[in-house]
Gaussian input, Z-matrix of N, CA and C with variables (Angstrom, degrees):
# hf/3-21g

backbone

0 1
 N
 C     1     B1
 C     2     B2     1     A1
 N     3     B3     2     A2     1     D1
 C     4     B4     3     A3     2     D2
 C     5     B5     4     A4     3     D3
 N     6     B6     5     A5     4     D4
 C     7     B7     6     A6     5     D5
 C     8     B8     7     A7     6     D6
 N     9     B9     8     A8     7     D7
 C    10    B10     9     A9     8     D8
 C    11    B11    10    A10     9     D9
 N    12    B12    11    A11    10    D10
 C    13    B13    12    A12    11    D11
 C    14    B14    13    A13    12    D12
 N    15    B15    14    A14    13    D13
 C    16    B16    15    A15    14    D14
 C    17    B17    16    A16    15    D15
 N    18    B18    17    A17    16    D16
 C    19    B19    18    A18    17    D17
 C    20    B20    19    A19    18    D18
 N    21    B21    20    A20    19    D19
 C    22    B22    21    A21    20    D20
 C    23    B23    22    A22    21    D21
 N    24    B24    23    A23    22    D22
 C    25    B25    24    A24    23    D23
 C    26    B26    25    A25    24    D24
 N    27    B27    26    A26    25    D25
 C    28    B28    27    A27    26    D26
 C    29    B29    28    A28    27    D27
 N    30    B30    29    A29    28    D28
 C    31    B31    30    A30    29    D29
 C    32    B32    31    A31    30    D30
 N    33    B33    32    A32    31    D31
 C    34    B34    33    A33    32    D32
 C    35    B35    34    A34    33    D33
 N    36    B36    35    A35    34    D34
 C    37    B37    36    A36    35    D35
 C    38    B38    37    A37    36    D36
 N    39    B39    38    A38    37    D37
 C    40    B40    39    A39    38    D38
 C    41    B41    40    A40    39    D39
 N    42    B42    41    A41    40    D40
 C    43    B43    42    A42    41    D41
 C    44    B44    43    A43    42    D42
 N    45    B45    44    A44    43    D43
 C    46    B46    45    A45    44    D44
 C    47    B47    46    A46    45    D45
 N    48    B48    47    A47    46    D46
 C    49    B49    48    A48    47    D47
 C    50    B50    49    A49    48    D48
 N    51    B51    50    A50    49    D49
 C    52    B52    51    A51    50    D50
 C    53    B53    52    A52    51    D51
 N    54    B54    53    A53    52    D52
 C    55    B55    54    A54    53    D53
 C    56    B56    55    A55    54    D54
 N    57    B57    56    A56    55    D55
 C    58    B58    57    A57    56    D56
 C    59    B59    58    A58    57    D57
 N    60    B60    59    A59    58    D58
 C    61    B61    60    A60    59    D59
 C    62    B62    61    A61    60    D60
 N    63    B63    62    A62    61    D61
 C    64    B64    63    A63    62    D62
 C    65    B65    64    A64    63    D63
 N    66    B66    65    A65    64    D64
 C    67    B67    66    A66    65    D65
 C    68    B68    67    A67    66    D66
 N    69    B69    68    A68    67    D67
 C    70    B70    69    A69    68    D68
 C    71    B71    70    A70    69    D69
 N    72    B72    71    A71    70    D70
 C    73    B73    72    A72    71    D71
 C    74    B74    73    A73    72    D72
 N    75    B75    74    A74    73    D73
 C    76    B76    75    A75    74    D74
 C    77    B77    76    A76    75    D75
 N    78    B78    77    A77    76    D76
 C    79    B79    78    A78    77    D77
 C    80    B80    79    A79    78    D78
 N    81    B81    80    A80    79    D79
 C    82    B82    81    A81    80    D80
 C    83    B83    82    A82    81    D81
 N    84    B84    83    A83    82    D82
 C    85    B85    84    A84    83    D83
 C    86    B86    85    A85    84    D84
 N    87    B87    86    A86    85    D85
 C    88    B88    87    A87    86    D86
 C    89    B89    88    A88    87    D87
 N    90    B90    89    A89    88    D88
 C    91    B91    90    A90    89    D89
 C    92    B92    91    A91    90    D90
 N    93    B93    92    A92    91    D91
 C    94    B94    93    A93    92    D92
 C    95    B95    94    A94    93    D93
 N    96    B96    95    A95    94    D94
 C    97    B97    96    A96    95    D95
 C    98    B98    97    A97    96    D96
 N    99    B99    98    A98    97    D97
 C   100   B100    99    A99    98    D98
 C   101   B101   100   A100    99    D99
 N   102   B102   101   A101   100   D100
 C   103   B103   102   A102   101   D101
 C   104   B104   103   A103   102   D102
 N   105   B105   104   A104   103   D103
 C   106   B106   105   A105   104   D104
 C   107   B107   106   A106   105   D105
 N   108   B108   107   A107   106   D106
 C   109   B109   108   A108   107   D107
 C   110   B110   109   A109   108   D108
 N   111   B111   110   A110   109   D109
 C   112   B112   111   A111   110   D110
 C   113   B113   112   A112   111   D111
 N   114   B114   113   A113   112   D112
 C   115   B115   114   A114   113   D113
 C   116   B116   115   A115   114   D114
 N   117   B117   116   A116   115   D115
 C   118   B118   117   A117   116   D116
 C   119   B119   118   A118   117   D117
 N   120   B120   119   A119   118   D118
 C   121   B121   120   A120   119   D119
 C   122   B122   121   A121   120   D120
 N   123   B123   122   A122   121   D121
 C   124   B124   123   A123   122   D122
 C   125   B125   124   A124   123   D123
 N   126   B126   125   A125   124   D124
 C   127   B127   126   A126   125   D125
 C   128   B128   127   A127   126   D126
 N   129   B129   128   A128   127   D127
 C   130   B130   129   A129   128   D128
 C   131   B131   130   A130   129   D129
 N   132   B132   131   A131   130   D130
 C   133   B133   132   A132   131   D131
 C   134   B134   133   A133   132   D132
 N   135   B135   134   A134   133   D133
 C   136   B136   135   A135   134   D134
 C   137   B137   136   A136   135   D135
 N   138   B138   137   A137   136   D136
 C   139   B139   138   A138   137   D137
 C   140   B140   139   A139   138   D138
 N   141   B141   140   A140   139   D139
 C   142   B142   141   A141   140   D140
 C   143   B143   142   A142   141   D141
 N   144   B144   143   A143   142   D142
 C   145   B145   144   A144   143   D143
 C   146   B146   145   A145   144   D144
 N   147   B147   146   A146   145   D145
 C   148   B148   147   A147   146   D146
 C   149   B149   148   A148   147   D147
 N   150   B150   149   A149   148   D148
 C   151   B151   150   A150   149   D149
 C   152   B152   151   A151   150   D150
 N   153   B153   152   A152   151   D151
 C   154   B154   153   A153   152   D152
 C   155   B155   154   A154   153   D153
 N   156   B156   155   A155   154   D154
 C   157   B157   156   A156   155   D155
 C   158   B158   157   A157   156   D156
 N   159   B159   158   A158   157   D157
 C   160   B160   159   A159   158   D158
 C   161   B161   160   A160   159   D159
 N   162   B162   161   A161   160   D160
 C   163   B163   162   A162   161   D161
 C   164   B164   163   A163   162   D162
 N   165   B165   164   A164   163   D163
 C   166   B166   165   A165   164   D164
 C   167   B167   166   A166   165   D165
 N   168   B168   167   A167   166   D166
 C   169   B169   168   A168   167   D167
 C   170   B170   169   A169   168   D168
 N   171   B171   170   A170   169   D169
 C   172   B172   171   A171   170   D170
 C   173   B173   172   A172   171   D171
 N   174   B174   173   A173   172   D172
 C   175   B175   174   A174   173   D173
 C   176   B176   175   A175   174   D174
 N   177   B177   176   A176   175   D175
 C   178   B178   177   A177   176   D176
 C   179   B179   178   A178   177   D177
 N   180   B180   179   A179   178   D178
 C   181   B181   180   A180   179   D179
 C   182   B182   181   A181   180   D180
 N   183   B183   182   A182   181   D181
 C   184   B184   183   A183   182   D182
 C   185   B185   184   A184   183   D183
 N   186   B186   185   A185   184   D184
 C   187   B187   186   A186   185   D185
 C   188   B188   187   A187   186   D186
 N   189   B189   188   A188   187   D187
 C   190   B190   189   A189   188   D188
 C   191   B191   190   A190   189   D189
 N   192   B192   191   A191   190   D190
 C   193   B193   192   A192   191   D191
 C   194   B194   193   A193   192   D192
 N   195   B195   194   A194   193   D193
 C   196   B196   195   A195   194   D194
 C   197   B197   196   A196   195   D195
 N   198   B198   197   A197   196   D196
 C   199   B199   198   A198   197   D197
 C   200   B200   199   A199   198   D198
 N   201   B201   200   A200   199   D199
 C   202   B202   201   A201   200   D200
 C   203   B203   202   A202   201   D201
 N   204   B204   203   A203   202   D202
 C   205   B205   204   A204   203   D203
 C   206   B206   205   A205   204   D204
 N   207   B207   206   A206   205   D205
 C   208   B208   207   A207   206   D206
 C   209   B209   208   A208   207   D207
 N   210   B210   209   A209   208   D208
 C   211   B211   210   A210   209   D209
 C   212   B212   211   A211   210   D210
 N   213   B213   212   A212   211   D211
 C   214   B214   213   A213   212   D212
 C   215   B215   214   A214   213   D213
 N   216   B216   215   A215   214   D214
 C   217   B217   216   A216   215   D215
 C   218   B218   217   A217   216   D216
 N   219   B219   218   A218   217   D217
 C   220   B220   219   A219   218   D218
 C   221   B221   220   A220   219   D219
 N   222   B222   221   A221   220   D220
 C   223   B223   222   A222   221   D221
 C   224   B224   223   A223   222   D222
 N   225   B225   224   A224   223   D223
 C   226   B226   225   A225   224   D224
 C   227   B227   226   A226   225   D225
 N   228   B228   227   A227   226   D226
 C   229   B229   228   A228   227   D227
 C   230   B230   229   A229   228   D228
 N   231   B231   230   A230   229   D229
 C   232   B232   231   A231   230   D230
 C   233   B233   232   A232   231   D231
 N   234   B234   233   A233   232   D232
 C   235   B235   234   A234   233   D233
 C   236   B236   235   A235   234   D234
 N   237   B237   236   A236   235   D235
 C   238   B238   237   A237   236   D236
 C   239   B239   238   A238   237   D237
 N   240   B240   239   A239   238   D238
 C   241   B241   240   A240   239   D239
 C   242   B242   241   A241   240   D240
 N   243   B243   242   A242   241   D241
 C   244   B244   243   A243   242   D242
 C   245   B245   244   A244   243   D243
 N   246   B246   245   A245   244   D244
 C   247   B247   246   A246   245   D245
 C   248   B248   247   A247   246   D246
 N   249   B249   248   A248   247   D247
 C   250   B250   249   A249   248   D248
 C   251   B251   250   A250   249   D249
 N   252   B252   251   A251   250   D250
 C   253   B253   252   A252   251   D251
 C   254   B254   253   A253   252   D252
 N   255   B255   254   A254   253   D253
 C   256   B256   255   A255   254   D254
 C   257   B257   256   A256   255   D255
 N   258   B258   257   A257   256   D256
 C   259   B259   258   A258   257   D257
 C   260   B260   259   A259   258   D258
 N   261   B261   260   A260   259   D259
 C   262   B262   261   A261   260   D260
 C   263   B263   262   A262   261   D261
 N   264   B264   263   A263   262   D262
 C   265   B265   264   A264   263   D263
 C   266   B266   265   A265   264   D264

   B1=1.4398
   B2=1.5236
   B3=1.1464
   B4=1.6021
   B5=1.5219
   B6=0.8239
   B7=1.5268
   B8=1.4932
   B9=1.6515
   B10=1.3820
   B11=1.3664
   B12=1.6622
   B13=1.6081
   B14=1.6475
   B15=1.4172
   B16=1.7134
   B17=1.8097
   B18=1.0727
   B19=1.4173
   B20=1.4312
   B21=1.2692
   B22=1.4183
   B23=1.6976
   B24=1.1470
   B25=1.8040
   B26=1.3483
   B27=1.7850
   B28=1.9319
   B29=1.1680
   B30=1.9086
   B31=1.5149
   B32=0.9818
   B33=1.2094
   B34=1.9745
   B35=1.6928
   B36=1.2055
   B37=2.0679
   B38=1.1686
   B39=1.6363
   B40=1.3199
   B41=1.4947
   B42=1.3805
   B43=1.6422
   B44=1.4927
   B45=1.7479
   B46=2.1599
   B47=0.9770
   B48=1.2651
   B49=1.5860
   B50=2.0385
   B51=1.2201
   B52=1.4911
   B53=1.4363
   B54=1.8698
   B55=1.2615
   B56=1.3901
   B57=0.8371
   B58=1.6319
   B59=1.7402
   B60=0.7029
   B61=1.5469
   B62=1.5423
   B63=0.9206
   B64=1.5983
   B65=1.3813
   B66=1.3029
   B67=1.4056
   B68=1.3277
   B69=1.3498
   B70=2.3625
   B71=2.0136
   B72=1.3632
   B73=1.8357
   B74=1.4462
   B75=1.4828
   B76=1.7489
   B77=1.2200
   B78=1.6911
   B79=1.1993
   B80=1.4606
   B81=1.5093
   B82=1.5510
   B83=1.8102
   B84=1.1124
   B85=1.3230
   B86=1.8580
   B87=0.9971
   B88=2.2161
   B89=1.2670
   B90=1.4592
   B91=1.0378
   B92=1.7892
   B93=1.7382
   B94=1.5574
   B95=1.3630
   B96=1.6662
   B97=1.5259
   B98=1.7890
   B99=1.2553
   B100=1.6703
   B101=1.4901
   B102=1.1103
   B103=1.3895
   B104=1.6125
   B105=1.2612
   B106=1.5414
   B107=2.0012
   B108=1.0366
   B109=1.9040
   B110=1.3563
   B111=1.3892
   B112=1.5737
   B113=2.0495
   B114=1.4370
   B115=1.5774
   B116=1.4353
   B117=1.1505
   B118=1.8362
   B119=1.2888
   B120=1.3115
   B121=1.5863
   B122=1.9618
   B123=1.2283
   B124=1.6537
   B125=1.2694
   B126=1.3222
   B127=1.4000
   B128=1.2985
   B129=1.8163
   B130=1.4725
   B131=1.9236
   B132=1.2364
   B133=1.1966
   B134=1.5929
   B135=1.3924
   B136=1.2218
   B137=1.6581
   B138=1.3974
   B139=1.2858
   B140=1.9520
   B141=1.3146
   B142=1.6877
   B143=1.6978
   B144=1.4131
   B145=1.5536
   B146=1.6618
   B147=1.2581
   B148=1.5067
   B149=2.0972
   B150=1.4555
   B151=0.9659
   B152=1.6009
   B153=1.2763
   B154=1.2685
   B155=1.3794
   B156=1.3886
   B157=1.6092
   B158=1.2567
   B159=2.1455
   B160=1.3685
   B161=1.6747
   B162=1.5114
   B163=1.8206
   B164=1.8125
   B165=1.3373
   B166=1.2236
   B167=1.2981
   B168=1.3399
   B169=1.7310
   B170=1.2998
   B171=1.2910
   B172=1.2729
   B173=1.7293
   B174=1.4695
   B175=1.9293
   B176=1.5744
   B177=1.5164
   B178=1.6567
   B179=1.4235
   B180=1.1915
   B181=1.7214
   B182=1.3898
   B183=1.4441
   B184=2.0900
   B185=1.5424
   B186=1.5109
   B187=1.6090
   B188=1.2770
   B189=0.9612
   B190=1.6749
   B191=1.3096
   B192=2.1028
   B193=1.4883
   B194=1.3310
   B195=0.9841
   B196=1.7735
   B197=1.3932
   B198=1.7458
   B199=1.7309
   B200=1.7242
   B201=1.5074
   B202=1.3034
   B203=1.3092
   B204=1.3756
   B205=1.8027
   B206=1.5210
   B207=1.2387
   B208=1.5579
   B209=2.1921
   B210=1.4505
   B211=1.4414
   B212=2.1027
   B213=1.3432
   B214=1.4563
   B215=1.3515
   B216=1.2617
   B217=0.9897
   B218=1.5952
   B219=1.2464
   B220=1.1628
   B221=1.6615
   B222=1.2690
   B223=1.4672
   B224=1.3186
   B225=1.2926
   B226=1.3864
   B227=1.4364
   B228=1.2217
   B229=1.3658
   B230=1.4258
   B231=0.9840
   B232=1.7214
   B233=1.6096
   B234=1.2490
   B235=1.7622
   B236=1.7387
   B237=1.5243
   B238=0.8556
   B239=2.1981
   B240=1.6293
   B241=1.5173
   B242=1.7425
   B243=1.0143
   B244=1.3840
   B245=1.7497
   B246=0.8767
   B247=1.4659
   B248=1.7523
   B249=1.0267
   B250=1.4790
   B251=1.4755
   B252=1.5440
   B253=1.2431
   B254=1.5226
   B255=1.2228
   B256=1.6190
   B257=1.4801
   B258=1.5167
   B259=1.6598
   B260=1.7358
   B261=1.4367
   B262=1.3139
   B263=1.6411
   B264=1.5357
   B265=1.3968
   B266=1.5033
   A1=108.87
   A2=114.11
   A3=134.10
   A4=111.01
   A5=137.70
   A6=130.61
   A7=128.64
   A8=138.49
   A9=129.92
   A10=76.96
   A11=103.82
   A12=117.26
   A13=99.43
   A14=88.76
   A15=102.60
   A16=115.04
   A17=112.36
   A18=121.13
   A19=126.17
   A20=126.82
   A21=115.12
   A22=116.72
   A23=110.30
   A24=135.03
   A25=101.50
   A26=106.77
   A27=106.90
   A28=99.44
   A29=122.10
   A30=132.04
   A31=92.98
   A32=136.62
   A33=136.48
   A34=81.25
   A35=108.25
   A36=103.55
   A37=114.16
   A38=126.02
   A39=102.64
   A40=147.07
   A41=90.48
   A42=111.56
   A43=101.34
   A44=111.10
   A45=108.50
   A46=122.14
   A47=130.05
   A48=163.88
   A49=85.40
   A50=114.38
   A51=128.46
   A52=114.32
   A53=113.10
   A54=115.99
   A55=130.50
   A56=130.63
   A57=123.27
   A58=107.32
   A59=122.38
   A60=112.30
   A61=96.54
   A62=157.36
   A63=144.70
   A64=109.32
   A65=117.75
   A66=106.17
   A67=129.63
   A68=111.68
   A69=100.92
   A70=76.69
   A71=129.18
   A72=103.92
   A73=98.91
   A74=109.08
   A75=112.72
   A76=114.55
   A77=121.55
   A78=130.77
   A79=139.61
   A80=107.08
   A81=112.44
   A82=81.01
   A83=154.02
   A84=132.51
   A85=116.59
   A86=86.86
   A87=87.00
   A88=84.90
   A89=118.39
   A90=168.56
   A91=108.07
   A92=73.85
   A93=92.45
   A94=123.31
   A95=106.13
   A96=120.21
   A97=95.56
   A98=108.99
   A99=119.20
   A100=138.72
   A101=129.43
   A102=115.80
   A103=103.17
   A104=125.62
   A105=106.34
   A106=100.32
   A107=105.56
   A108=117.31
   A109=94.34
   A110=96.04
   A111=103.94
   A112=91.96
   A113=110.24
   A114=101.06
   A115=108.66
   A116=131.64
   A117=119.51
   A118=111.48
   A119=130.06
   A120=129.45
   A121=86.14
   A122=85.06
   A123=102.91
   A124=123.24
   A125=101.83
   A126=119.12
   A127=111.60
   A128=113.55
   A129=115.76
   A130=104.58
   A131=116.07
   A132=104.54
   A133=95.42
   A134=113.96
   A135=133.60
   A136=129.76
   A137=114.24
   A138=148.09
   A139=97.92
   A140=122.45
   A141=116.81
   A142=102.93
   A143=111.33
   A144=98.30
   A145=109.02
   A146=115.79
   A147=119.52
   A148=106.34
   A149=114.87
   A150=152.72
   A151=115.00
   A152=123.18
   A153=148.22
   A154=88.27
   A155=103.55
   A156=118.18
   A157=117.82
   A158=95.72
   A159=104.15
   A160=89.59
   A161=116.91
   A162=106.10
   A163=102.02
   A164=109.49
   A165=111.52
   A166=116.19
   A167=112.12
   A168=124.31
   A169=114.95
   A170=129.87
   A171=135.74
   A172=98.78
   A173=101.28
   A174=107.55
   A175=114.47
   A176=102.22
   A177=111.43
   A178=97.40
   A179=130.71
   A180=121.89
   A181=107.45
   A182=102.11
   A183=110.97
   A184=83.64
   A185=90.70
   A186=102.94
   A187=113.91
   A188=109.87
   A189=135.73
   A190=117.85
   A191=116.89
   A192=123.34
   A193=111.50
   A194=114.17
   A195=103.57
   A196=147.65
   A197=84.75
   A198=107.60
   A199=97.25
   A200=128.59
   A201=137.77
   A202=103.30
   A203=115.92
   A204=119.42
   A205=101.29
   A206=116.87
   A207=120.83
   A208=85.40
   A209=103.83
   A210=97.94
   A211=79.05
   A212=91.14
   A213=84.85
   A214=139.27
   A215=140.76
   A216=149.87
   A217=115.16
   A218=128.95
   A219=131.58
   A220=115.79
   A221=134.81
   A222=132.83
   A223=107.03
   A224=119.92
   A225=117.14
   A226=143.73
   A227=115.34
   A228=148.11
   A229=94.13
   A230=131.21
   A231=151.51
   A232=94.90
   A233=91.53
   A234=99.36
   A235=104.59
   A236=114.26
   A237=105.71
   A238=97.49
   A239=104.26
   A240=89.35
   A241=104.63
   A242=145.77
   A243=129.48
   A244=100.89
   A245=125.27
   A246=119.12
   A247=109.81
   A248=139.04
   A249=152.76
   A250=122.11
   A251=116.26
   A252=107.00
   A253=90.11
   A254=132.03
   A255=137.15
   A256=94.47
   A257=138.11
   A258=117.02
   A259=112.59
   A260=114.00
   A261=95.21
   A262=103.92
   A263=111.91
   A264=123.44
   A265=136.58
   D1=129.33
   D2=179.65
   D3=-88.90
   D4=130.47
   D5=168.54
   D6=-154.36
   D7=157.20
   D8=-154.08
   D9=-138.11
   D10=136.16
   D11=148.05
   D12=-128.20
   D13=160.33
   D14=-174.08
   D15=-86.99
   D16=61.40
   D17=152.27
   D18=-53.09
   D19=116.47
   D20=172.59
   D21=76.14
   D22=-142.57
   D23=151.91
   D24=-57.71
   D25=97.59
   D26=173.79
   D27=-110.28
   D28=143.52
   D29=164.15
   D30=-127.16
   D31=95.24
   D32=158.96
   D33=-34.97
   D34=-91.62
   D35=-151.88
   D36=-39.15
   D37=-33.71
   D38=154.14
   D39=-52.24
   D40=-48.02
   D41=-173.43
   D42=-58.69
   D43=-37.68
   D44=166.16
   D45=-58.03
   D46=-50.20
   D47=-160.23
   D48=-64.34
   D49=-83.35
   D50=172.85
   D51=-23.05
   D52=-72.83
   D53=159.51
   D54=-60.47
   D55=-25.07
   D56=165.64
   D57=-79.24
   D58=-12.37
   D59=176.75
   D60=-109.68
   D61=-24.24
   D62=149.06
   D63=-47.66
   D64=-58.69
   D65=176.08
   D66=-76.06
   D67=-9.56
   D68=-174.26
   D69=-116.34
   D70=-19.26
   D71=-167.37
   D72=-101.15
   D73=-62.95
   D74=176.24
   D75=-37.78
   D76=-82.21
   D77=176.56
   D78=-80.80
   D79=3.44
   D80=142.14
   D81=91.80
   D82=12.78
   D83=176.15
   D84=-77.91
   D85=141.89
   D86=-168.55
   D87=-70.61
   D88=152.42
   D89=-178.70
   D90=-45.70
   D91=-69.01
   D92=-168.36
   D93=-102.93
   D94=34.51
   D95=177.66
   D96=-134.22
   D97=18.41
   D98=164.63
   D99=-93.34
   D100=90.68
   D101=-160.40
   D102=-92.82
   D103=152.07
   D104=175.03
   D105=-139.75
   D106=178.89
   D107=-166.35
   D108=-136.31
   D109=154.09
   D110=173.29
   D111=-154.64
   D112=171.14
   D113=-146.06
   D114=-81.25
   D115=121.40
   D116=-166.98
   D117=-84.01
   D118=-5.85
   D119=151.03
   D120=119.31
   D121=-170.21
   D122=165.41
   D123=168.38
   D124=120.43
   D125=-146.20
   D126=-64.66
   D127=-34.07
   D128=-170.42
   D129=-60.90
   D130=-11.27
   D131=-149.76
   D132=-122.10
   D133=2.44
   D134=-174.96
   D135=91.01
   D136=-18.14
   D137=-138.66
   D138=-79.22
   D139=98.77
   D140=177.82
   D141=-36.63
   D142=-169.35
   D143=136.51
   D144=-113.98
   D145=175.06
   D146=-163.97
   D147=-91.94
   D148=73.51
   D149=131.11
   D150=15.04
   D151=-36.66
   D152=-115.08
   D153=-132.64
   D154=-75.65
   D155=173.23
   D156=-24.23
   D157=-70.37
   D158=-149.89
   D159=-57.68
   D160=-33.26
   D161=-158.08
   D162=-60.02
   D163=-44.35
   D164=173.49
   D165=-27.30
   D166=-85.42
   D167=172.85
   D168=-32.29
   D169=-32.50
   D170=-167.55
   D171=-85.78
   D172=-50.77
   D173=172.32
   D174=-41.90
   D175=-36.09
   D176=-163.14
   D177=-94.24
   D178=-19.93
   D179=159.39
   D180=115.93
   D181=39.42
   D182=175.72
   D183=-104.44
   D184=120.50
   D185=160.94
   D186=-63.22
   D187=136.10
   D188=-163.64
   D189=-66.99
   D190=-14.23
   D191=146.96
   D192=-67.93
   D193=-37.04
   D194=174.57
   D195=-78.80
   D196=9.81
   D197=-166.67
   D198=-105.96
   D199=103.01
   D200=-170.05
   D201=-97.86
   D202=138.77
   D203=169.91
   D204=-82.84
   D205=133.62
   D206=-170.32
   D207=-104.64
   D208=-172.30
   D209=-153.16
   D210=-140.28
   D211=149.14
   D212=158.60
   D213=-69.18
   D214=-18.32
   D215=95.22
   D216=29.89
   D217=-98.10
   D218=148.79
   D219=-26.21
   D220=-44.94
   D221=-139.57
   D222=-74.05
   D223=131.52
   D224=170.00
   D225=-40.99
   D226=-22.96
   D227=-177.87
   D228=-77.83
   D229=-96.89
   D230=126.05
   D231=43.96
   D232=-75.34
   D233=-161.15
   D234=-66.74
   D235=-34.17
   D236=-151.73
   D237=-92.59
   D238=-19.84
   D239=166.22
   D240=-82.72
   D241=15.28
   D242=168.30
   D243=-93.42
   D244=-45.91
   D245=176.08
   D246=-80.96
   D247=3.07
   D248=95.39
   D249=-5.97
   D250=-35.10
   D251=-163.60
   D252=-127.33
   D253=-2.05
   D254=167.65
   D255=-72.17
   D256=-30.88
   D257=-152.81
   D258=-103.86
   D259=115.50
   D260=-168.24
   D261=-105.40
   D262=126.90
   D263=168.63
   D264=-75.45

């Protein structure tokens, strides 16, 4: 799994642009055996999903079956403040 958080100086189209060419030019993976996610929001928590992305991916030429809304739940961020809130100091 490939993924961009906004540290610092953020370009989502870069940060796609970057990862999609590491993975189908650098490392040789076909194209069209790639599925990729971008964040589908969640409502309980207020969160859109990031809209932006998926159009991105779609600009850069991921067919639009292969473009999955991932869930917070899954999200890295996510996972990592719930085990955040297991550690007591």
């Amino acid at each position: 799994m490939l993924g961009n958080w906004p540290f610092g100086d953020y370009f989502k189209k870069e940060a796609i642009d970057i990862a999609w060419t590491l993975l189908t030019e650098i490392y040789g993976l076909p194209k069209e055996r790639l599925y990729v996610t971008y964040f589908g929001g969640d409502e309980k928590q207020g969160l859109s999903p990031d809209l932006e992305a998926k159009e991105l991916l779609i600009q850069r030429g991921v067919p639009v079956n292969r473009i999955i809304p991932g869930n917070a739940k899954d999200n890295f961020w996510d996972v990592g403040y719930r085990l955040n809130q297991d550690i007591k100091v």
